[in-house]
N, C-alpha and C positions, 0 to 999 in steps of 0.2 A: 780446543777452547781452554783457555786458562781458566781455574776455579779459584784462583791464590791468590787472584789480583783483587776482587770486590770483600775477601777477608784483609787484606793490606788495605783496603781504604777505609773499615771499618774500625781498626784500629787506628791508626791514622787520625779518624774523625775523634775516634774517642780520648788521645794522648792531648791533640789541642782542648777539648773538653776541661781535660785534668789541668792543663796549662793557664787556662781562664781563669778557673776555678782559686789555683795558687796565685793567682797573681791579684785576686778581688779579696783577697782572704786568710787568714791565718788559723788554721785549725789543727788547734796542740794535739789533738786525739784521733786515728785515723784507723777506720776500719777497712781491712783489704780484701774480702771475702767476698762481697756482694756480686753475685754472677746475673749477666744476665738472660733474658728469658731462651734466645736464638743458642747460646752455647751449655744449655743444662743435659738438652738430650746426649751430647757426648762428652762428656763429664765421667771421669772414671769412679768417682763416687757416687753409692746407691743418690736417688733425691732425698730419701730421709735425710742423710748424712751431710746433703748441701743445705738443708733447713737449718739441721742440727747449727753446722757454723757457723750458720750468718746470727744464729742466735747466740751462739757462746760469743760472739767478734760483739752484739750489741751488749751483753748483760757485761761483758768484762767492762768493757768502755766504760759502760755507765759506771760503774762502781769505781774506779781508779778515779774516774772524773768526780766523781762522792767525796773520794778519799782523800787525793793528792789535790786535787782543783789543777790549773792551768799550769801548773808549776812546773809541771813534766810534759815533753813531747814523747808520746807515744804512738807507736802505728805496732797493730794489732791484725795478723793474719793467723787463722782459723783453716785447716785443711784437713780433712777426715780426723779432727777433735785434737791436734795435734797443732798447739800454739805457738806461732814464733811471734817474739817479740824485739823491735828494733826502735831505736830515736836514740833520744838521749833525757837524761835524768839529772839532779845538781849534786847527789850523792850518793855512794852507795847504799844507804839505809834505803831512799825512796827507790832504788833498784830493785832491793829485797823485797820491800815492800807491794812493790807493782806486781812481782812473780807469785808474791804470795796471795795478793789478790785475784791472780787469773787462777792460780790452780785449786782455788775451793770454789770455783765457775761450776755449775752443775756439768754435767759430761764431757770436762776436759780429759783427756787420755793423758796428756804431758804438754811440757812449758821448753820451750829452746830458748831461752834468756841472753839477746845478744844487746843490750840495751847501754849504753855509753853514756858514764861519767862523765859529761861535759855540759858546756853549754848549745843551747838548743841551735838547731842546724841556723841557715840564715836560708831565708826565702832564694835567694840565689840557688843555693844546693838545695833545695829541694825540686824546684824547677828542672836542675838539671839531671835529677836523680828521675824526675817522669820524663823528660827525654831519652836517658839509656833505660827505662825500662822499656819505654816503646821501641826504641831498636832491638834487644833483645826479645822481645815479641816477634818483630819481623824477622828476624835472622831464626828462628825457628818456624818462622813456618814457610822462607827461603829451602830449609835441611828437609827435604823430602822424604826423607826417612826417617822423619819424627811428626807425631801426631801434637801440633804445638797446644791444643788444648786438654793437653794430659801434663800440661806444666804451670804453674805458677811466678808469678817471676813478682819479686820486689826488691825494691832499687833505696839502699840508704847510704848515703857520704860516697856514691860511688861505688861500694861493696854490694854485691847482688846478689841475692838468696832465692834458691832455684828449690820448690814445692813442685809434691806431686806422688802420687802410684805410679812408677814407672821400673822396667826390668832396670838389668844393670847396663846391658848394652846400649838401653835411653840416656840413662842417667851420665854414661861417659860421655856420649855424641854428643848430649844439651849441654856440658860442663865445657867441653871443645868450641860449642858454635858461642856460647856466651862470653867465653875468655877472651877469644877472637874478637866480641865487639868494641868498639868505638869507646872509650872514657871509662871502662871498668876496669876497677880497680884491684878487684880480686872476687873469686864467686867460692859460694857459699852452701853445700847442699844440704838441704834436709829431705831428703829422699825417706819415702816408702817405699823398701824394694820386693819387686814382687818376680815371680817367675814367666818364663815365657808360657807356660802351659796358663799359670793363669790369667796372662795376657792375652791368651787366647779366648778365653770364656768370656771376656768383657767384651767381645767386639760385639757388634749388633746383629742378631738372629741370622737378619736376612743373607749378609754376607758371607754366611756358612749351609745356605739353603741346600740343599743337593739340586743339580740342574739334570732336566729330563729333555733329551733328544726327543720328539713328534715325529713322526714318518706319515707322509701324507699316504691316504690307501690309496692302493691301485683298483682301477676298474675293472 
């Protein structure tokens, strides 16, 4: 029985979703964190720390949107309190500015400020930016030897920045299978790298159960 195929239509569903959404709408501000309920249990971060984000991804937002107003396209991802920041801004000052807004967010750890000097994307690229991330979603959880929900993926101009707790040996395979896809233009890590011993600790209880052979009695 395949189990990889009704996770591919899931995403799938949810890329057209994102697809609808861009095309009914323009929204300068954009939070990347929100998980949802079916993917939290295997989630490499504790659930506190999945709270924690979607909080710091709402409080940042809202204050830049205080600050800056519509003027800046921002998208805002939050991953074990570790902010990357991407779009585009109309000058350097409101670049400074937007980094300096996120990082006095109550428990940001750090700011990755990849955010561009230009003018803001056009509905076109961005459309086409949540199409390769949906292929990059599917192309990892194609890699059977990557647990694709121990990755992040977000998609700007093309360029695709790969989040996540992942060992090194993840982090190289996910960097391989995402190059390889379709309209990317170059990838991007912000990696947490962690060890294989403690790659081990996060797996779930049960799969490290010890198994006990039964011998039925003899009469």
């Amino acid at each position: 029985m395949n189990f990889r195929t009704p996770q591919r239509l899931v995403l799938a569903a949810c890329a057209a979703v994102l697809m609808t959404s861009a095309l009914t709408a323009c929204i300068p501000l954009v939070a990347g964190g929100m998980a949802s309920g079916a993917l939290l249990a295997t989630d490499r971060r504790t659930s506190g720390a999945q709270l924690e984000d979607e909080g710091i991804e709402l409080r940042a937002l809202n204050r830049i949107r205080g600050t800056l107003g519509a003027r800046v396209h921002v998208n805002l991802t939050s991953y074990n309190r570790q902010v990357l920041l991407t779009g585009e801004v109309p000058s350097a000052q409101d670049k400074a500015a937007v980094e300096q807004i996120v990082s006095r967010v109550e428990n940001v750890g750090g700011v990755v400020n990849d955010l561009e000097v230009a003018s803001a994307s056009t509905l076109g690229q961005r459309s086409s930016d949540t199409l390769v991330t949906g292929r990059v979603k599917a192309a990892l959880i194609d890699a059977r030897d990557l647990q694709f929900n121990a990755f992040k993926v977000v998609t700007e101009r093309g360029v695709v920045y790969l989040m996540g707790r992942v060992t090194q040996r993840e982090a190289d395979r996910a960097t391989v299978v995402a190059r390889s896809t379709t309209d990317v233009q170059k990838v991007v890590r912000v990696f947490e790298i962690i060890s294989e011993a403690e790659l081990a600790g996060l797996q779930p209880a049960a799969a490290k159960a010890p198994v006990t052979d039964i011998k039925p009695a003899l009469n």
